[in-house]
C-alpha positions in Angstrom: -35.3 -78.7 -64.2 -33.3 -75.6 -65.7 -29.8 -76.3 -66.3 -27.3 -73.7 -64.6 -26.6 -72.4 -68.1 -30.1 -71.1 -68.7 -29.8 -69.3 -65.4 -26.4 -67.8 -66.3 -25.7 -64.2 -66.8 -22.5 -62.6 -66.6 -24.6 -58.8 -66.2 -23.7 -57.1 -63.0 -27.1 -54.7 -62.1 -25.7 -51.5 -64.4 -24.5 -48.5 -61.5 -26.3 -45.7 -60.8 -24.9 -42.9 -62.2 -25.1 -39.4 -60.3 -23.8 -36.2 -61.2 -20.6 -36.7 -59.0 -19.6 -39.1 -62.0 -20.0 -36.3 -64.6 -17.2 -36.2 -66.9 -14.1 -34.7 -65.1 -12.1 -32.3 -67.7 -13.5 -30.3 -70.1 -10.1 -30.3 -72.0 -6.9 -32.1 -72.9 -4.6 -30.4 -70.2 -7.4 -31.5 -67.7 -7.5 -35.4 -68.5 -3.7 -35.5 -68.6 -4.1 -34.2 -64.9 -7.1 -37.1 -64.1 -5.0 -39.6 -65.9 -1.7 -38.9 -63.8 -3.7 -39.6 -60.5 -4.2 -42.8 -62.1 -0.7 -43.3 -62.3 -1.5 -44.2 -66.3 1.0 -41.5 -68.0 4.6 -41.6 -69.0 6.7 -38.9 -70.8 9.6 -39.5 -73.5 12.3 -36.7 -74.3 13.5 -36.0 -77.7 11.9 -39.1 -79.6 12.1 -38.5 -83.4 8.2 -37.9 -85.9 10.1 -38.9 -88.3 10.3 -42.7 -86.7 10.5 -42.8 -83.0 6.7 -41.7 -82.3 5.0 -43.8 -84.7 7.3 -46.8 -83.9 6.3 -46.4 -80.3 2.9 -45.9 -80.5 2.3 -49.3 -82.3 4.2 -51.0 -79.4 2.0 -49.0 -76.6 -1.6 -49.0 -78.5 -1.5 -53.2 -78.7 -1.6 -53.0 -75.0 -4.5 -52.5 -73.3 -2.9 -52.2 -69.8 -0.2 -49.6 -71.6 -0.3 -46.1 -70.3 -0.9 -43.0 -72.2 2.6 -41.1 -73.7 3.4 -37.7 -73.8 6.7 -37.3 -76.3 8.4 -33.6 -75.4 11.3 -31.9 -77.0 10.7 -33.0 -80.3 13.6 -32.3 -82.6 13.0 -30.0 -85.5 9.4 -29.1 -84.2 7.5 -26.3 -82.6 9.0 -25.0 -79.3 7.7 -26.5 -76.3 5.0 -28.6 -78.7 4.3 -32.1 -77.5 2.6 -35.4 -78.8 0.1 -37.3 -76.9 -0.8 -41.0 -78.0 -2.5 -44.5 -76.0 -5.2 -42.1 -74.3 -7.7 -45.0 -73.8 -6.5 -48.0 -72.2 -6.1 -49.1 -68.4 -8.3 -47.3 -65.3 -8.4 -44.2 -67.8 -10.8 -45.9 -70.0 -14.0 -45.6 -67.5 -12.0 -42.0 -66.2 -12.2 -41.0 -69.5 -16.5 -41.5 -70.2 -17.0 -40.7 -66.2 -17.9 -43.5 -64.7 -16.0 -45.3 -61.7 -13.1 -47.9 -62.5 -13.8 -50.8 -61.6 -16.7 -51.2 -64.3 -16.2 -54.6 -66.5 -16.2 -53.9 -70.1 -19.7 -55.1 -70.5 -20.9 -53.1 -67.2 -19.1 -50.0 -68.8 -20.7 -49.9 -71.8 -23.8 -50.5 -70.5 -23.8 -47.7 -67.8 -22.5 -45.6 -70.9 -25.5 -46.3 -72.8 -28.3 -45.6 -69.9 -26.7 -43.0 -68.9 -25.9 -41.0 -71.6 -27.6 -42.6 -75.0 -31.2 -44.0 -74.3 -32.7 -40.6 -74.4 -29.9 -38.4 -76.6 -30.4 -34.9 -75.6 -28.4 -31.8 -76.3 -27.1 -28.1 -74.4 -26.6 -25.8 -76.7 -23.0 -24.4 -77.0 -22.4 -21.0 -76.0 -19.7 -18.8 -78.0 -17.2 -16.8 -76.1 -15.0 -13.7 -77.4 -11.4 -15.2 -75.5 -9.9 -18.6 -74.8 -6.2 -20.0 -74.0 -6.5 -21.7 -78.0 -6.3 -17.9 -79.0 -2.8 -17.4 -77.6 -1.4 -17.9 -80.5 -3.2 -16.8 -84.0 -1.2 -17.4 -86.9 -1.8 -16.0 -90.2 -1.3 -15.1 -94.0 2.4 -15.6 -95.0 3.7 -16.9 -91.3 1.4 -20.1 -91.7 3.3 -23.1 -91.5 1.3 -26.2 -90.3 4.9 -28.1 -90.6 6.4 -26.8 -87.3 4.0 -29.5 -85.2 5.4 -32.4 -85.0 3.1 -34.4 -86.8 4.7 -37.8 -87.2 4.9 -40.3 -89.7 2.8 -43.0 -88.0 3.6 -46.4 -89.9 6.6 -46.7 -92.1 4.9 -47.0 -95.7 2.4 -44.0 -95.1 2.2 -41.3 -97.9 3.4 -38.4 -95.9 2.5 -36.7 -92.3 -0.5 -37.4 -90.5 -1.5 -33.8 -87.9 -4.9 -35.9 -87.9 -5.4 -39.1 -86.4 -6.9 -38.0 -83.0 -8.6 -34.8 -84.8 -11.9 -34.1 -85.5 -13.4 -31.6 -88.3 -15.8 -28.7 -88.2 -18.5 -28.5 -90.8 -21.5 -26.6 -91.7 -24.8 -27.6 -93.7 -25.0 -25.0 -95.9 -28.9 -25.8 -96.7 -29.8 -26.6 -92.8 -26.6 -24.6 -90.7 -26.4 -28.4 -88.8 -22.7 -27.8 -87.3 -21.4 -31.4 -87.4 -17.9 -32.8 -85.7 -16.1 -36.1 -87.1 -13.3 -37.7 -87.5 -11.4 -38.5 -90.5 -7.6 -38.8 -91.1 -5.3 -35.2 -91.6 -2.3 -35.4 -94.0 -0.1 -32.2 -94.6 0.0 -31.5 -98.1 2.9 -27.8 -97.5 2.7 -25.2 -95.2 -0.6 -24.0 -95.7 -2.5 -26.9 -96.9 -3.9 -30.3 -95.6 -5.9 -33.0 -97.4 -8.3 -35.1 -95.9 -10.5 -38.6 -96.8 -14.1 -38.7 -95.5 -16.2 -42.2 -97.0 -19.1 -42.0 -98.5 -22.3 -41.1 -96.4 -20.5 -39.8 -93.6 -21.9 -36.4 -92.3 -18.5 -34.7 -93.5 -19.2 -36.0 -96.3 -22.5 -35.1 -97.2 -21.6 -31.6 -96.6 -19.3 -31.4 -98.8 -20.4 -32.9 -101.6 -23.5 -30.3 -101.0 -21.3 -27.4 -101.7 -19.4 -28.9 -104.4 -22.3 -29.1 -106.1 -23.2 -25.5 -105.7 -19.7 -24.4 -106.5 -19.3 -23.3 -103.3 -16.1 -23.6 -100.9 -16.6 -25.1 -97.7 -15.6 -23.6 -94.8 -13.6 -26.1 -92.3 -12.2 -26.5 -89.0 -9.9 -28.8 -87.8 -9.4 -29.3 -84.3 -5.7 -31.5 -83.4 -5.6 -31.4 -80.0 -9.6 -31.3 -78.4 -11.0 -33.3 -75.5 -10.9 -36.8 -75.2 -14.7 -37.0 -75.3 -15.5 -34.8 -78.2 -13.3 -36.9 -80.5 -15.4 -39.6 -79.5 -18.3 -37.9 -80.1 -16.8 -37.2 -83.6 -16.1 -40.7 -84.0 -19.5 -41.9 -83.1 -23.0 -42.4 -84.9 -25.1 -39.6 -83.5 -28.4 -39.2 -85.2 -28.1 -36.6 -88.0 -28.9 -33.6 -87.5 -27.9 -33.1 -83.8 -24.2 -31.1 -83.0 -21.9 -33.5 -81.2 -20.6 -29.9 -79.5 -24.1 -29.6 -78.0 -24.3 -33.4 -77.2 -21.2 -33.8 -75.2 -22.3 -30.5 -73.6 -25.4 -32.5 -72.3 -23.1 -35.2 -71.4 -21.1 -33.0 -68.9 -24.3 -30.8 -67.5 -22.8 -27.8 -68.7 -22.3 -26.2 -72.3 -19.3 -26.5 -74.3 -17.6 -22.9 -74.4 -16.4 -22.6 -78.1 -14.9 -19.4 -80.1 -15.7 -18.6 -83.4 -13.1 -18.4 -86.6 -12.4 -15.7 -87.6 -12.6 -16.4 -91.5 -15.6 -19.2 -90.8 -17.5 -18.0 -88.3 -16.9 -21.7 -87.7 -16.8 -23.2 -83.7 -14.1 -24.8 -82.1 -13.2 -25.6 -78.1 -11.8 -22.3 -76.5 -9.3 -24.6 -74.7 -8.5 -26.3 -77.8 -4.6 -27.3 -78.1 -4.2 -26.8 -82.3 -6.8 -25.5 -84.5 -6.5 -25.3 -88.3 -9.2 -23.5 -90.2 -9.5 -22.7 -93.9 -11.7 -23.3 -97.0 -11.6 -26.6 -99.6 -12.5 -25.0 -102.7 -14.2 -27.2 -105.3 -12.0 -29.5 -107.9 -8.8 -28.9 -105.8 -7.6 -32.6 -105.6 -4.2 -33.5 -104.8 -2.8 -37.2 -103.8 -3.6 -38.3 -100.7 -2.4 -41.4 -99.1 -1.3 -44.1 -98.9 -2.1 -44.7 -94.7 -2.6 -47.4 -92.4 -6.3 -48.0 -91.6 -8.2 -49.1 -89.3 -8.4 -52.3 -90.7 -5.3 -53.3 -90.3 -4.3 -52.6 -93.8 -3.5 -50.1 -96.7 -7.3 -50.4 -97.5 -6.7 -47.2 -100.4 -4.3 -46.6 -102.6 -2.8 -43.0 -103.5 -5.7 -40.6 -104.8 -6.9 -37.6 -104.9 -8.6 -35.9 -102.5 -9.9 -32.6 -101.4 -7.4 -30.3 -100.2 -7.7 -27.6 -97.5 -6.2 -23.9 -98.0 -5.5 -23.1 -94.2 -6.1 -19.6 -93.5 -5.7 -19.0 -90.1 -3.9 -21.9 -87.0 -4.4 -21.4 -83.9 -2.8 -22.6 -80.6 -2.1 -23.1 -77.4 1.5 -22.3 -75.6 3.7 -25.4 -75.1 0.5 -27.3 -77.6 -0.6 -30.7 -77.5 -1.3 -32.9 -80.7 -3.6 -35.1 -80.4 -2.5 -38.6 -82.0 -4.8 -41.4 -82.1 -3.0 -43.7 -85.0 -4.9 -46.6 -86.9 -2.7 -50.3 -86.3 -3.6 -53.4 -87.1 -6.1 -54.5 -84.9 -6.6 -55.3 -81.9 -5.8 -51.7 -80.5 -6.9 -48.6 -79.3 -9.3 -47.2 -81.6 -11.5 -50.5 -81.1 -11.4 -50.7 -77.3 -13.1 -46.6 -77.2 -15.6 -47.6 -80.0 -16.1 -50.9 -78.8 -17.6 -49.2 -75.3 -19.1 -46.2 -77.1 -20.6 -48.4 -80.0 -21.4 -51.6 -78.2 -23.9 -49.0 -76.4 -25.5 -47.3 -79.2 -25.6 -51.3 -80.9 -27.9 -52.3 -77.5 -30.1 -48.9 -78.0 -30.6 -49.4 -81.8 -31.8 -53.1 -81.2 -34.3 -52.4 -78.9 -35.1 -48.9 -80.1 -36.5 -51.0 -83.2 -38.4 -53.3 -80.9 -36.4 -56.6 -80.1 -37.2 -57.7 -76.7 -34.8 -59.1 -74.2 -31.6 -58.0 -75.7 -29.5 -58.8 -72.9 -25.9 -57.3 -74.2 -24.2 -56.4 -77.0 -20.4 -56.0 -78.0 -18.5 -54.9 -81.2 -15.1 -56.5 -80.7 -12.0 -55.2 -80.6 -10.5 -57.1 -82.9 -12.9 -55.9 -85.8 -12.3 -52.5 -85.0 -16.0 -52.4 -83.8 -17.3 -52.8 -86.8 -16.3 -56.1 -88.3 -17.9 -58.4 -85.7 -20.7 -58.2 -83.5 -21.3 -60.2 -80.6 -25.4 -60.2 -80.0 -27.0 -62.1 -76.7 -30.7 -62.3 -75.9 -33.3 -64.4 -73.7 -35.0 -66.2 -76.8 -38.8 -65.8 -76.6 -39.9 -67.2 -80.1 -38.9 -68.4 -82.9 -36.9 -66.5 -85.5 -35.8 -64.3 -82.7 -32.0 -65.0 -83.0 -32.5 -64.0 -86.7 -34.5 -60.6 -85.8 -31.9 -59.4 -83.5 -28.9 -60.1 -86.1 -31.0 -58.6 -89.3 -31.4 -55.5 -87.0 -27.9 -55.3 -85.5 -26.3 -55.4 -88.5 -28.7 -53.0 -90.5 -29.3 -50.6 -87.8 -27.7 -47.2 -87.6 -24.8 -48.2 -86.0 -24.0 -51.7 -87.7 -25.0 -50.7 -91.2 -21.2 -49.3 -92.4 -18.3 -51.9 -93.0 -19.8 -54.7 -90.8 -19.1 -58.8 -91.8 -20.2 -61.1 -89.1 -23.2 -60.9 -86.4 -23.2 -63.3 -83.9 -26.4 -63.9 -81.9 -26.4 -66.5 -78.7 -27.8 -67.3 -75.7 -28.0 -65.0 -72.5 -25.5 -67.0 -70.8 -22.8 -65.6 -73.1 -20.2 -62.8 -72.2 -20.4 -61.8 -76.0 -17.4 -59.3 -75.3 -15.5 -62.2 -74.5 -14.0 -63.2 -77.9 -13.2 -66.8 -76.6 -16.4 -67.3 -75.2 -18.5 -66.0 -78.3 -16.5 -68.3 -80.1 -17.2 -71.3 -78.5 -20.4 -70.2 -78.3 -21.1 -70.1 -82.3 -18.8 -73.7 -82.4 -21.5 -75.2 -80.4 -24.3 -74.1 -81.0 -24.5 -73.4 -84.4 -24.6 -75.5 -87.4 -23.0 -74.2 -90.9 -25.8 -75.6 -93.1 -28.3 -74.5 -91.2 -27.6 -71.3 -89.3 -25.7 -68.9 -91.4 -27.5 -65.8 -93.1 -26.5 -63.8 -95.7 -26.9 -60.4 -96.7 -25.7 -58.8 -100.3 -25.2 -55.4 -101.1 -24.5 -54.1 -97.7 -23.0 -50.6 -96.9 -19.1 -50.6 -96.8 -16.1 -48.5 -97.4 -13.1 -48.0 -99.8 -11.1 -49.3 -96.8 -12.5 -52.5 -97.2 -9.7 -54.5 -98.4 -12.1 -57.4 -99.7 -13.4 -55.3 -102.2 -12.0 -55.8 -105.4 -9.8 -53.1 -107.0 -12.2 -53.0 -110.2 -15.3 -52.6 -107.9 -13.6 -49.8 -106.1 -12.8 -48.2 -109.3 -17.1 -48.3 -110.1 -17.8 -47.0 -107.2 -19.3 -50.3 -105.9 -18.3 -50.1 -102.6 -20.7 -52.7 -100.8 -20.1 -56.2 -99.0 -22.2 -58.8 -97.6 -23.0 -59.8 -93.9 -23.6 -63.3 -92.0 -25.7 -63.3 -89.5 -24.8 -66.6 -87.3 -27.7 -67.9 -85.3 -25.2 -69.0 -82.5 -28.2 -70.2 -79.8 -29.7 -73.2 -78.6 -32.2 -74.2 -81.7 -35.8 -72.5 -80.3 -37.4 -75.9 -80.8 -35.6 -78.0 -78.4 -33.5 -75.4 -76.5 -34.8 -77.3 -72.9 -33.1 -80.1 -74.2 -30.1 -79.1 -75.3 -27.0 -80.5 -73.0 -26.0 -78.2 -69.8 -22.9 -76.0 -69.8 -19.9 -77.8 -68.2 -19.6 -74.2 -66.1 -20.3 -73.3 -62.4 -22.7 -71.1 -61.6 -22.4 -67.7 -61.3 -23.0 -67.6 -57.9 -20.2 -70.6 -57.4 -17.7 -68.3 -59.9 -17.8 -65.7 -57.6 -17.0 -67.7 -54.6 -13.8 -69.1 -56.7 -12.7 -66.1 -57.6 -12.9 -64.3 -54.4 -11.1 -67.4 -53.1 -8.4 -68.9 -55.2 -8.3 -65.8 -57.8 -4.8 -64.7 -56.0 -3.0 -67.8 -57.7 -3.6 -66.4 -61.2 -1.5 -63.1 -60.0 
């Protein structure tokens, strides 16, 4: 007879998803409007960049139940400018990717994924002459990117940070592939900005094209967009395909952009703070040091490519856009964790595993770190084959460590549970793979300083086999665990003496 265990799941059927539950804003001012009927947003008067944002933002961003901030009357900034921080945390986080809020983690990222990423389509943009991010076109001597108030995020950073929930512009100038991502802003003077893109990113690739044709390459950087196109930014989409024209698919309608008027580049016409400008080949300056993702000052001061601005652009009364890295968890890994966690699940089974049940990127790796992998085993050397893939695969292949693969019965975004999974079930002699030379970053603080200096920037991977050995998996002991059936029941019953 089965044991309750092997009929376990903690899947709820994913929801249907109709076009009522399209995404509902097209722009910044539009979520702040969805996120107040949520209740989810507080305002702060006269709170410092030079110390008061950044200290509050690492109290809120911790706090996954934490509403999103809007800091006004900013001393010493822009007029009427404001600071938004926390935007993905509480009801807002399923408001935010369209989908209904009472969606589990694990339900959310799976409606995410069929609804938006099994079959990736795109709707072309469409460029308009006039938008509300053209009420204000600064240029030529008047430019002065230091009038936002761009904040000092954490207390040891290298300067001001206008990026952190930005995303930039960029061109193939051999294909014309527009691409959007996201890499970290820092204000260099009035009329220049430096920014870090690793190695193999998109960004990156395009500019090291036209570096090598001597070349300057035209940039846009967008500081206050929607919620949804910075994730976009943030996200693996396939190369070659626009995250503009993507997210326009997303919504059922195309993204309405403006062009720049020294690029030609696109940005949202209901942007909040645009900066656009050229960074001309060989001018480095020192960028850094910042608080990454990881938790850590994973790069020391360096140079890095600089950014004339030649035109900003913006809104009345603007909105920055500020989406700070802390040391983990916090809110950068609870949005990739949904968005990535879904593309993790399509990769898998895009590359043939069967029976891949979920998959989660945890928080507390910043969605990158560790994987949590279940599936129905169906023969042996299937655990393996499903961690080899995830953590090889298009989204697990940069900056990963540990895959985790386990039984169906698992709620692998549960950290405790995947935990005590891979205590159980695993055996260290026996269970752990290793892979060497693996994709990774300068932010990798593992890496030693002399291999950073080479260039080496790679890691290895473990892949735990965290199941119930294929061999004798009908014998191994029950789960001291009701069923699913019988959870219900008690929580339904007796939940309201956990409130």
């Amino acid at each position: 007879m089965a044991s309750k265990a092997e009929h376990a799941t903690n899947e709820r059927p994913v929801p249907s998803v109709t076009n009522e539950l399209r995404i509902p804003y097209t722009n910044m001012r539009d979520w702040i409007e969805e996120a107040e009927k949520l209740g989810e947003v507080k305002y702060v008067e006269s709170a410092t960049w030079e110390r008061d944002i950044g200290m509050a933002s690492e109290v809120v961003q911790h706090d996954e139940n934490a509403p999103c901030v809007i800091f006004e009357q900013i001393p010493g900034s822009l007029e009427g400018s404001r600071v938004l921080v926390n935007f993905f945390a509480g009801k807002r986080m399923n408001m935010t990717l369209g989908f209904p809020t009472d969606l589990s983690k694990l339900e959310l990222t799976d409606a995410f994924r069929t609804t938006y990423m099994e079959d990736i389509k795109e709707l072309a943009h469409e460029i308009v002459e006039d938008g509300p991010i053209l009420e204000n076109v600064v240029e030529g001597d008047d430019i002065d990117v230091e009038v936002f108030p761009s904040p000092i995020w954490h207390e040891d950073d290298g300067g001001r940070y206008i990026g952190t929930g930005s995303y930039n512009v960029t061109r193939d100038p051999e294909t014309g592939w527009i691409n959007v991502g996201t890499y970290r802003v820092m204000i260099h003077s009035k009329n220049e900005v430096g920014f870090y893109i690793s190695p193999g990113k998109h960004g990156r690739i395009h500019r090291d094209k036209y570096e090598a044709r001597g070349e300057p390459m035209p940039t846009v950087i967008v500081c206050g967009g929607d919620p949804m196109t910075f994730l976009m930014g943030s996200s693996e989409i396939p190369n070659g395909m626009c995250e503009y024209d993507v997210v326009g698919a997303f919504r059922g309608e195309p993204m309405k952009l403006v062009e720049g008027k020294h690029t030609g580049l696109p940005f949202p016409a209901d942007a909040e703070i645009v900066l656009e400008g050229f960074v001309h080949p060989g001018d480095k300056r020192s960028e850094g040091p910042f608080g990454e993702w990881t938790g850590y000052y994973g790069s020391r001061m360096r140079a890095e490519p600089v950014m004339e601005i030649k035109a900003i652009y913006y809104r009345n009364n603007p909105i920055l856009f500020g989406c700070p890295a802390q040391r983990p968890p916090y809110e950068v890994g609870r949005f990739r964790a949904i968005t990535r966690s879904a593309m993790l699940k399509e990769n898998i089974k895009s590359a043939g595993v069967p029976d891949v049940e979920s998959a989660w990127l945890h928080e507390v790796g910043t969605a990158r770190m560790l994987m949590g992998v279940a599936i129905k085993q169906r023969y042996p050397g299937h655990a393996k084959q499903a961690g080899h893939i995830a953590c090889q695969c298009h989204v697990g292949a940069y900056a990963g460590k540990y895959v985790v693969v386990t039984d169906e019965d698992i709620d692998v975004s549960n950290l405790e549970e995947l935990i005590w999974a891979m205590l159980t079930r695993s055996d260290p002699a026996e269970s752990i793979s290793i892979i060497r030379g693996a994709w990774s970053t300068h932010l990798d603080p593992r890496i030693p300083p002399e291999e950073k200096e080479k260039g080496n920037l790679t890691n290895s991977r473990a892949i735990i086999d965290a199941c119930r050995p294929f061999h004798w998996k009908d014998e191994f002991p029950p789960v001291n665990a009701p069923s699913p059936e019988l959870a219900r029941e008690a929580r339904k019953k007796w939940g309201y003496l956990c409130e």
